[in-house]
C-alpha positions in Angstrom: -25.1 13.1 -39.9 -22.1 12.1 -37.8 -21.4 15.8 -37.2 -25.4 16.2 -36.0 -24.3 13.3 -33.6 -20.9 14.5 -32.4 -22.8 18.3 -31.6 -25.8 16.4 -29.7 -23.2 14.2 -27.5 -20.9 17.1 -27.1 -24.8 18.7 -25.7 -25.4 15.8 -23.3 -22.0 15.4 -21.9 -22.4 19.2 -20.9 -25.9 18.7 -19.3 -24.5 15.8 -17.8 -21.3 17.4 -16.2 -23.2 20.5 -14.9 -26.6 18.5 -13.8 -22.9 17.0 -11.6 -22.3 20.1 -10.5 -25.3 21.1 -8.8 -26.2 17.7 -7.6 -23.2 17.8 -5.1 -24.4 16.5 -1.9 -24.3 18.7 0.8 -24.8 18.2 4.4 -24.8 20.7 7.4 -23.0 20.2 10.8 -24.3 22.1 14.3 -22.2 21.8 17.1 -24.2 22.6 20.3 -23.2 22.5 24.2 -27.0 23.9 25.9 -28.3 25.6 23.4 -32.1 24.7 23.9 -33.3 28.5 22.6 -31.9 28.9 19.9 -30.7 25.4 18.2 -34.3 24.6 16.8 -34.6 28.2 15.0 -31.0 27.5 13.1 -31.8 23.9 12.4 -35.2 24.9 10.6 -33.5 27.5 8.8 -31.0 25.0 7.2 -33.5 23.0 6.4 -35.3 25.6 4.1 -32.4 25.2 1.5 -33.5 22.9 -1.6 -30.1 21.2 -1.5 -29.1 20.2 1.8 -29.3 16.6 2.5 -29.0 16.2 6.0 -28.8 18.3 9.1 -26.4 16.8 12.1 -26.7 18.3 15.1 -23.2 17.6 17.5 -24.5 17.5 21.5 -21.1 18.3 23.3 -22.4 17.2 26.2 -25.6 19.7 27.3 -27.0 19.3 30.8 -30.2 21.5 29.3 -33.0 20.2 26.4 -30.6 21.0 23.6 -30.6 17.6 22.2 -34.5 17.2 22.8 -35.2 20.6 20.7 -32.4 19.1 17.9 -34.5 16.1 17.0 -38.0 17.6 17.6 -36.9 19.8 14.7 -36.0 16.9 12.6 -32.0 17.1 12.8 -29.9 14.1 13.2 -28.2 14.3 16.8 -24.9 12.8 18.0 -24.5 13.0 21.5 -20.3 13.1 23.5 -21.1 12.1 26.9 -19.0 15.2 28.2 -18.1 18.3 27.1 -14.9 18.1 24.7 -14.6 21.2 22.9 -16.2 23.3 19.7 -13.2 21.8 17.7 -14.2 18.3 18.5 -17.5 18.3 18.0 -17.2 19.5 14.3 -14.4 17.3 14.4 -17.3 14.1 14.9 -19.9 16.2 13.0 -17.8 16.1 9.9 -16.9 12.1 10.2 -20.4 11.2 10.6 -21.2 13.1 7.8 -21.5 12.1 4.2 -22.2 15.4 2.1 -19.6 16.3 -1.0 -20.0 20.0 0.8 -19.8 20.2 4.4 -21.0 23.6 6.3 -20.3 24.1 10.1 -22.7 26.7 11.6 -23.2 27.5 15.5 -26.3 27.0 17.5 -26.4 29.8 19.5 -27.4 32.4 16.7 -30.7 34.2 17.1 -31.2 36.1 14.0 -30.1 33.2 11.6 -32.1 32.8 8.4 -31.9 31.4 5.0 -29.8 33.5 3.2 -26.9 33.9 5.2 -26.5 30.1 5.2 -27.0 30.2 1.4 -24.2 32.8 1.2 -21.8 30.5 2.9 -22.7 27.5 0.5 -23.6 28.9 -2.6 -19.6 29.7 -3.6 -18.6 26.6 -3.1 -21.4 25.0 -5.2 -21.0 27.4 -7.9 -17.2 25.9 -7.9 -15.7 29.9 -6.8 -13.9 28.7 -4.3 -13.0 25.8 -2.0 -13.5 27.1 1.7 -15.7 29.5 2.9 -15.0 31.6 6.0 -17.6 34.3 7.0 -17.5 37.9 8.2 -20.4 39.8 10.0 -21.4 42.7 12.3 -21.6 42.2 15.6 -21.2 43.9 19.3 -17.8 42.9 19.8 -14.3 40.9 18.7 -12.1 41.3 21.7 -10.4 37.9 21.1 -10.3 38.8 17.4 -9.2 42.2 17.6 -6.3 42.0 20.9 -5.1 38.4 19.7 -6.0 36.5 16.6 -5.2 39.6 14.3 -1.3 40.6 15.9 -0.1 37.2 15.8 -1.1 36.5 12.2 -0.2 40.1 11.3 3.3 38.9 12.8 3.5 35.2 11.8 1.4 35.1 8.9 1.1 38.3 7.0 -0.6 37.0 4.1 -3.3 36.2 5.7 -5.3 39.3 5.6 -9.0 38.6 6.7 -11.1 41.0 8.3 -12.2 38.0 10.6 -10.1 35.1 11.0 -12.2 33.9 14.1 -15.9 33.7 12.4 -17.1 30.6 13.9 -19.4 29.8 10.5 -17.3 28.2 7.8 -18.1 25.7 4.7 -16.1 23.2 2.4 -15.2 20.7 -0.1 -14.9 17.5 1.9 -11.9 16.8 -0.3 -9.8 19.8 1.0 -11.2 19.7 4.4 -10.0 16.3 4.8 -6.6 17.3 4.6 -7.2 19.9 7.5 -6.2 19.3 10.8 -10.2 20.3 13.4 -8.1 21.6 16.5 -10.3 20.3 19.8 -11.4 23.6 21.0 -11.7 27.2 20.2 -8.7 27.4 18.0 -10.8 25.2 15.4 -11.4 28.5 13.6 -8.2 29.6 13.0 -6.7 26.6 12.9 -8.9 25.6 9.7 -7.3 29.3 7.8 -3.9 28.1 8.9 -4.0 25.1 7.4 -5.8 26.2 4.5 -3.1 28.5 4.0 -0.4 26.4 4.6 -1.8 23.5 1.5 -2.6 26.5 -0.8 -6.5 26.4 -0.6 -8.4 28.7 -1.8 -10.6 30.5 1.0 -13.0 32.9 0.5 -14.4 35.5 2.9 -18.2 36.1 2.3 -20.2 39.0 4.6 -23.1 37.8 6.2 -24.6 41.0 8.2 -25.6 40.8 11.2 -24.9 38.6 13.6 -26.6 38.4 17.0 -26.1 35.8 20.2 -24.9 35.5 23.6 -21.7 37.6 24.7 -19.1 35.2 26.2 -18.4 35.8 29.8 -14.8 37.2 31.1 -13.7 33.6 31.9 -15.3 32.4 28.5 -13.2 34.9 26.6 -10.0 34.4 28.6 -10.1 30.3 27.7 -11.2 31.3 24.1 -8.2 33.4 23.8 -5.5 31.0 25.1 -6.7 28.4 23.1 -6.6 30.2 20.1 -3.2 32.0 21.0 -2.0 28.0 21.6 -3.4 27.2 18.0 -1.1 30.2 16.1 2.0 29.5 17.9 1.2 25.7 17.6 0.7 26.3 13.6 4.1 28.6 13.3 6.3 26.3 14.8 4.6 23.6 12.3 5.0 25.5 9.2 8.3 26.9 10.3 7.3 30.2 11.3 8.7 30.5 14.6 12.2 29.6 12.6 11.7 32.4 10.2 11.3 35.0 12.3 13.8 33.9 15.4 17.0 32.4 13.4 16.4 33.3 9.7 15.2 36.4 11.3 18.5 37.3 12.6 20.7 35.9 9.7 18.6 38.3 7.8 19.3 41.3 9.6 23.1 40.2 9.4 23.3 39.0 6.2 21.5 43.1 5.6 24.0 44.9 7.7 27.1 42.9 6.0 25.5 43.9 2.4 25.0 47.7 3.2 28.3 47.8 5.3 30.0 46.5 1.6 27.8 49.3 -0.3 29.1 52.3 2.2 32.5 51.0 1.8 32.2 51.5 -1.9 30.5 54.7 -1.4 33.3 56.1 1.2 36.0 54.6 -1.6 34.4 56.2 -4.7 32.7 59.2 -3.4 34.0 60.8 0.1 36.7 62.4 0.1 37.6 63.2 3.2 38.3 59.4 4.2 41.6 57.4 3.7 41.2 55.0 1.2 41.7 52.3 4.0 39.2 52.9 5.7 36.9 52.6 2.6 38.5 49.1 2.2 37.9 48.3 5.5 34.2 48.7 6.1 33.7 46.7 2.8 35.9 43.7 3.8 34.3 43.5 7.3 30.5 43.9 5.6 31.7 41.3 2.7 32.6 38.7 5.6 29.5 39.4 7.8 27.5 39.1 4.6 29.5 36.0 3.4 28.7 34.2 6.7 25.4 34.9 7.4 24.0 34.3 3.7 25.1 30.9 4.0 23.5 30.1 7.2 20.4 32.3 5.8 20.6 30.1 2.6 20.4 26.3 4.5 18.1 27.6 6.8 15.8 28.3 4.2 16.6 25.0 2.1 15.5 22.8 5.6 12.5 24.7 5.9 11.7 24.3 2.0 12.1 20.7 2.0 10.3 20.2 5.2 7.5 22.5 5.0 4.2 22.4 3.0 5.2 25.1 0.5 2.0 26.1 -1.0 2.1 29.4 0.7 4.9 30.0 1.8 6.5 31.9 -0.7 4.5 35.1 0.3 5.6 35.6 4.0 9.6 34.2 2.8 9.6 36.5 0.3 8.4 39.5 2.9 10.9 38.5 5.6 13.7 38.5 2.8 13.1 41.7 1.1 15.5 43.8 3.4 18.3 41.5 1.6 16.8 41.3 -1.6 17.4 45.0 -2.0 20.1 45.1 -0.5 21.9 42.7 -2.8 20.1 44.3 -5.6 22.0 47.9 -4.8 25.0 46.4 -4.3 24.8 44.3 -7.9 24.0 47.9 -9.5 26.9 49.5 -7.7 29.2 47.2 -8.6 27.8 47.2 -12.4 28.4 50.9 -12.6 31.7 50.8 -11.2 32.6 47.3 -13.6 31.2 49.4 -16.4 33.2 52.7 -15.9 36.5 50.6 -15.6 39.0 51.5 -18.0 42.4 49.5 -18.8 45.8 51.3 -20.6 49.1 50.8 -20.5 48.9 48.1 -17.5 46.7 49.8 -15.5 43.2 49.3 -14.4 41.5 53.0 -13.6 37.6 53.4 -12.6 36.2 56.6 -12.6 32.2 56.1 -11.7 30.3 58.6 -13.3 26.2 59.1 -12.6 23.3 60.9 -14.5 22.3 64.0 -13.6 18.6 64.8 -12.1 17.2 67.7 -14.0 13.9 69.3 -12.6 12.3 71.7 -13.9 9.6 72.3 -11.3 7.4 75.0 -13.5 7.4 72.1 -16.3 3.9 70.7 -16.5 5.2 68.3 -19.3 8.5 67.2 -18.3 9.2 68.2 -14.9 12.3 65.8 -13.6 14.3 63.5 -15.9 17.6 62.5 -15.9 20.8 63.1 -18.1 24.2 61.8 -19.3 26.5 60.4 -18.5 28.3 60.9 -22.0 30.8 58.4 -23.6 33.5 59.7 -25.3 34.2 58.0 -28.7 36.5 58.9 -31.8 34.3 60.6 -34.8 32.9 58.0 -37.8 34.9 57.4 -40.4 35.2 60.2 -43.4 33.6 63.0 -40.6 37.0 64.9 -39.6 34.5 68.1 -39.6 31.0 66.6 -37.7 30.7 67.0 -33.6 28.1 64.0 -33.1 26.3 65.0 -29.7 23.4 62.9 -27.7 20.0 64.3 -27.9 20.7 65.3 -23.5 23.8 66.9 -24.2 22.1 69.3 -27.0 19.2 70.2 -24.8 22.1 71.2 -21.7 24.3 73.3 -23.7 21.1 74.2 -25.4 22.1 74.3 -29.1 20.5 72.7 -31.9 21.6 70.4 -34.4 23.3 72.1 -37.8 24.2 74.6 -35.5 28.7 74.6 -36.3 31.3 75.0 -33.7 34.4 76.8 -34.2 37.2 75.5 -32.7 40.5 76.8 -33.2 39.7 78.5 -36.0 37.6 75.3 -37.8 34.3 74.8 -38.2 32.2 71.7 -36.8 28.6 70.4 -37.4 26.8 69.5 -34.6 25.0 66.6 -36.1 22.8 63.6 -34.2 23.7 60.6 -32.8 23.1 57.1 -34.3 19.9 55.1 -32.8 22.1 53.2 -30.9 24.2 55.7 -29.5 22.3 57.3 -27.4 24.9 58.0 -24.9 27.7 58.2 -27.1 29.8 62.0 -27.8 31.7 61.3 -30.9 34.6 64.0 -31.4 37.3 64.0 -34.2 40.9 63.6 -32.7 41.5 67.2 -33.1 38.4 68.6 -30.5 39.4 65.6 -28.4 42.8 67.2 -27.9 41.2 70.3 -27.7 39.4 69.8 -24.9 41.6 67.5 -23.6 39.4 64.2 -23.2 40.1 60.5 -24.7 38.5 57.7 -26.3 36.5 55.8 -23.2 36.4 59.1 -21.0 33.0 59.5 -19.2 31.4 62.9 -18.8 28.5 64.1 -16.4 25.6 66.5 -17.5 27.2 68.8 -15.1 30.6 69.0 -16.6 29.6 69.0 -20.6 29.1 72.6 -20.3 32.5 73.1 -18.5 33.9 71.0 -21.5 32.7 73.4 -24.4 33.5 76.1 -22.4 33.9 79.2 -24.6 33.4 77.4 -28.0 31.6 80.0 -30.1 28.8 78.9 -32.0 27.1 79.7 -35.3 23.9 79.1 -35.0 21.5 79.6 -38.2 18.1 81.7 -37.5 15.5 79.4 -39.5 12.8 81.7 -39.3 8.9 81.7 -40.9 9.4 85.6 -41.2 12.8 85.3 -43.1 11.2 84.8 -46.6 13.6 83.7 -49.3 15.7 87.4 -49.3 18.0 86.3 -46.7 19.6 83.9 -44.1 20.7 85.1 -40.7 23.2 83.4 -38.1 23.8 84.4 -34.5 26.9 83.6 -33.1 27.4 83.0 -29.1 30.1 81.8 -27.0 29.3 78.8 -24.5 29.3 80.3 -21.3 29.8 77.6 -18.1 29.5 80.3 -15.6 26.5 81.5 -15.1 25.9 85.0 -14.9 23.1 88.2 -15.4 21.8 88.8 -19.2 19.7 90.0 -21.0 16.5 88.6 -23.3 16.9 90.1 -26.7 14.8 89.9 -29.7 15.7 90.0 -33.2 13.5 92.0 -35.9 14.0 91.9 -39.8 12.1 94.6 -41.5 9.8 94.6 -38.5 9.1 91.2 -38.1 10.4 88.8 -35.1 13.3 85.8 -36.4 14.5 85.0 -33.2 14.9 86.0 -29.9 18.2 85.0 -28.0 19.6 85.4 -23.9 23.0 86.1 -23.9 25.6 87.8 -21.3 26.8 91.0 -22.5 29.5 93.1 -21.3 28.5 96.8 -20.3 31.1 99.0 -22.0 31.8 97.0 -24.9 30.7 97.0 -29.2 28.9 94.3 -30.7 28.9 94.2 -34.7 26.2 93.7 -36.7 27.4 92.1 -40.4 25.4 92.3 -43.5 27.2 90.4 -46.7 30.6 90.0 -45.4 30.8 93.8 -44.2 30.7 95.0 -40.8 27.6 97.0 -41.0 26.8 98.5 -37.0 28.9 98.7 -33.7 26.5 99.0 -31.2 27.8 99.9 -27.9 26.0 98.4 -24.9 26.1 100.7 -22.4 23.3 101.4 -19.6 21.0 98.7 -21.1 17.5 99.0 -20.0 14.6 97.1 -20.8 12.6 98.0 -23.7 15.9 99.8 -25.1 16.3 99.2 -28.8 19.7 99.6 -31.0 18.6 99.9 -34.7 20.7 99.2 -38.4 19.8 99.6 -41.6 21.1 97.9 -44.5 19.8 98.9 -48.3 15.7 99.2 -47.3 16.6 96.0 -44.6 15.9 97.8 -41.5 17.5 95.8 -38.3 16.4 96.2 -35.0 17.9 94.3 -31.6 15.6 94.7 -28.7 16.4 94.2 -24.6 12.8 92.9 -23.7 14.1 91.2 -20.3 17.0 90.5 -17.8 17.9 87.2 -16.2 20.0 86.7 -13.2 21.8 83.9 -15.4 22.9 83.3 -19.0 24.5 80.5 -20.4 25.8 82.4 -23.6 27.8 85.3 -24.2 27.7 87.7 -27.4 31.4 87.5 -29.1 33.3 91.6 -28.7 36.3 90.3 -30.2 35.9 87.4 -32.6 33.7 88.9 -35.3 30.2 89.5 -35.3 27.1 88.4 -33.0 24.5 89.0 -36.3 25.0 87.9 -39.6 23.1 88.8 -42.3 23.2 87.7 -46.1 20.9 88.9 -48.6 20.0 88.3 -51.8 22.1 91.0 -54.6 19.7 93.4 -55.6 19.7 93.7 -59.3 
């Protein structure tokens, strides 16, 4: 029972709170300076909404029958016994006023009907929003267009409306209590700006078609000073003015002392050509400019913080600081990669910067541009004198595969993976190390691994679905660093393709073909064409090594001197 009671209160209080909500009070506000044609038509369409409880009609002093045609249509009229302003007439309409919603809609509209007024107060009684500005068609917006838009765009660049000047607007009395009605034509933009500036929400609604008297010259030449005085009036309050005259230039400053520190770096660590001093130089004198200027850049923007309404002005800071934001933000990287490429020995403190390398592949629908290395050099694990660990980026450059086995100086290595968290990491035992002459801590590019295994051979297993369980092959290659013209060959077993392999090949010289530990075939390439085959037989194993291709470049060479380039080992025939 007390649950049935908890559910039916829990019922009422939600009837209660949204009957609340719609039963806002919301009252309308005309301002009208001789507008005795057109005030009566806009007054009788406010009237046709449901929910509007009262219609105040602001004379700014007419000389015509404005005010007679305001009351005949049954609007409440308040009368200024000259002409003040647009801004100061909404200015009285709204303190006369007693709605929970006030709306501010001209006089002077001809084709004004019911539901473009409901579309300016409808959001704000549905609770989407707090303000209401609208937008609409019509014949011209030179004022908007040649004035109102470049300043904001300059001063205020997050406001983005299409029309900032729209003369129609609605709101919460709450918020636009805290708004500051300018006395003339700047009321318009003055309400966005202030808006802005307190962080409330404004929403722009389209309203169609708007029709009513064009402004003469003169008209549009005050319009456009007053609402030119309202923008710079509104910058120099919410520190605008200071962000883009002082803070502007300490940014600029504070940017060009930043990048003069990252070109220093750039001359030390990467050109050549220049004497280390003058490397130094450029980064001392961009590390004082920067110094300097992002102290004064910092207490500027402190004062205006902690004097400013800061609702929204994070946006347009942000924007104005974003030159130095990167800036800083290349330099910290910069400096991380140099910090992390420092090495110490013996007393000494060495950095030697190393960077990735940009692959691109640009016929590589899957993976057409990555990046690779750089590779650390680190001792081998413990108990794995005879293992070559090697990063997944490294393999795919030298373009081996893992079990493949290196032979170096006479003893074999396995090429084996990485650990998870190595990614980066070349693990050599002491003996390769000294080999190829690197240390614990070196770094190594993409573009210098292959330089590093430079004429390593390679045994490289065939693990083919066409080998069958009667034998196991292995190629053996030499790494090549120096690109240059080979061949595409294909390797046949008993007719059937195991492998294919691009290698360099010396015209002139023998090849041998090995088939249980005996040398089997010299083939001699000599004239090699395409589509030339060289053919060995072996028991009822017949053997067949076919050019199908030439390349301008080949990363492998087949071994003349060190033993075979094919080895074969098959099962004893009984």
């Amino acid at each position: 029972m007390h649950f049935i009671l908890v559910i039916l209160l829990f019922l009422l209080s939600s009837i209660s709170s949204s009957n609340s909500k719609e039963e806002q009070s919301v009252s309308v506000v005309i301002p009208a300076y001789n507008e005795e044609r057109t005030v009566s038509n806009v007054v009788n369409v406010v009237k046709e909404l449901s929910y509007v409880d009262e219609v105040i009609v602001v004379d700014d002093g007419s000389i015509d029958n404005t005010v007679e045609e305001a009351k005949n249509s049954g609007a409440t009229v308040i009368s200024h016994t000259k002409n003040q302003g647009k801004g100061s007439a909404i200015n009285t309409g709204f303190r006369h006023s007693k709605g929970d919603i006030v709306a501010f809609i001209d006089a002077d509209i001809y084709n004004f009907d019911y539901d473009k007024i409901d579309s300016i107060i409808r959001p704000i009684l549905e609770g989407k929003t707090d303000i209401t500005k609208t937008k609409f068609i019509r014949e011209s917006g030179r004022v908007t267009e040649l004035t109102a838009k470049p300043l904001l765009k300059f001063f205020f660049p997050e406001i983005t409306f299409d029309q900032p000047l729209s003369g129609q607007f609605a709101g919460k009395r709450s918020v636009l209590s805290k708004i500051k009605f300018e006395k003339d034509y700047g009321v318009d933009v003055g309400i966005v700006l202030d808006a802005d500036a307190h962080g409330i929400q404004i929403e722009e609604v389209d309203i169609g078609e708007i029709k009513h008297e064009m402004s003469p010259l003169m008209g549009l030449n005050e319009m456009a000073n007053e609402v030119v005085r309202t923008i710079i009036n509104k910058s120099i309050e919410y520190g605008r003015v200071t962000m883009m005259d002082s803070m502007g230039n300490y940014i600029r400053m504070a940017t060009l002392g930043l990048s003069l520190i990252i070109l220093g770096l750039f001359t030390l660590f990467f050109v050549q050509g220049i004497p280390l001093e003058i490397g130094i130089a450029i980064g001392i004198i961009g590390l004082i400019i920067a110094i300097y200027h992002l102290f004064k850049l910092i207490i500027k923007s402190i004062n205006i913080f902690r004097n400013k309404p800061k609702a929204n002005l994070l946006k347009p800071f942000f924007k104005m600081h974003f030159s130095v934001i990167i800036s800083a933000f290349v330099l910290i990287l910069m400096i991380s990669t140099f910090l992390s490429a420092a090495n110490f020995s013996d007393g000494k403190i060495s950095i030697e910067p190393t960077s990735r390398t940009l692959v691109i592949f640009p016929d590589s629908p899957e993976q057409p541009i990555y990046v690779r290395g750089p590779y650390k050099v680190d001792s081998a694990l413990e108990n794995e004198v005879n293992i070559i660990r090697i990063p997944e980026d490294a393999l795919k450059t030298l373009e081996l595969s893992y079990g493949d086995k290196l032979i170096i100086n006479g003893q074999y290595y396995t090429v084996n993976k990485t650990r998870d968290w190595e990614t980066n990491v070349l693990r050599l035992p002491e003996d390769v190390r000294k080999s190829f002459s690197v240390q614990v801590g070196d770094t190594i590019s993409d573009g210098r691994i292959r330089g590093i295994f430079e004429g390593i051979e390679v045994d490289h297993p065939i693990n083919s679905t066409n080998l069958s369980n009667i034998a196991s092959t292995n190629e053996y290659f030499i790494i090549n660093s120096r690109l240059t013209s080979g061949y595409v060959f294909e390797i046949y077993l008993d007719n059937k393709l195991i492998d294919n392999l691009t290698c360099a090949v010396k015209n002139g010289s023998e090849y041998s073909i090995s088939a249980n530990g005996y040398n089997i075939k010299s083939i001699l390439m000599e004239d090699i064409r395409v589509n030339n085959s060289y053919f060995t037989y072996y028991g009822d194993h017949i053997i067949e090594i076919k050019v199908v291709d030439k390349v301008s470049s080949s990363k492998y060479l087949f071994p003349n001197s060190l033993g075979s380039f094919l080895s074969f080992n098959f099962n004893p025939i009984y």
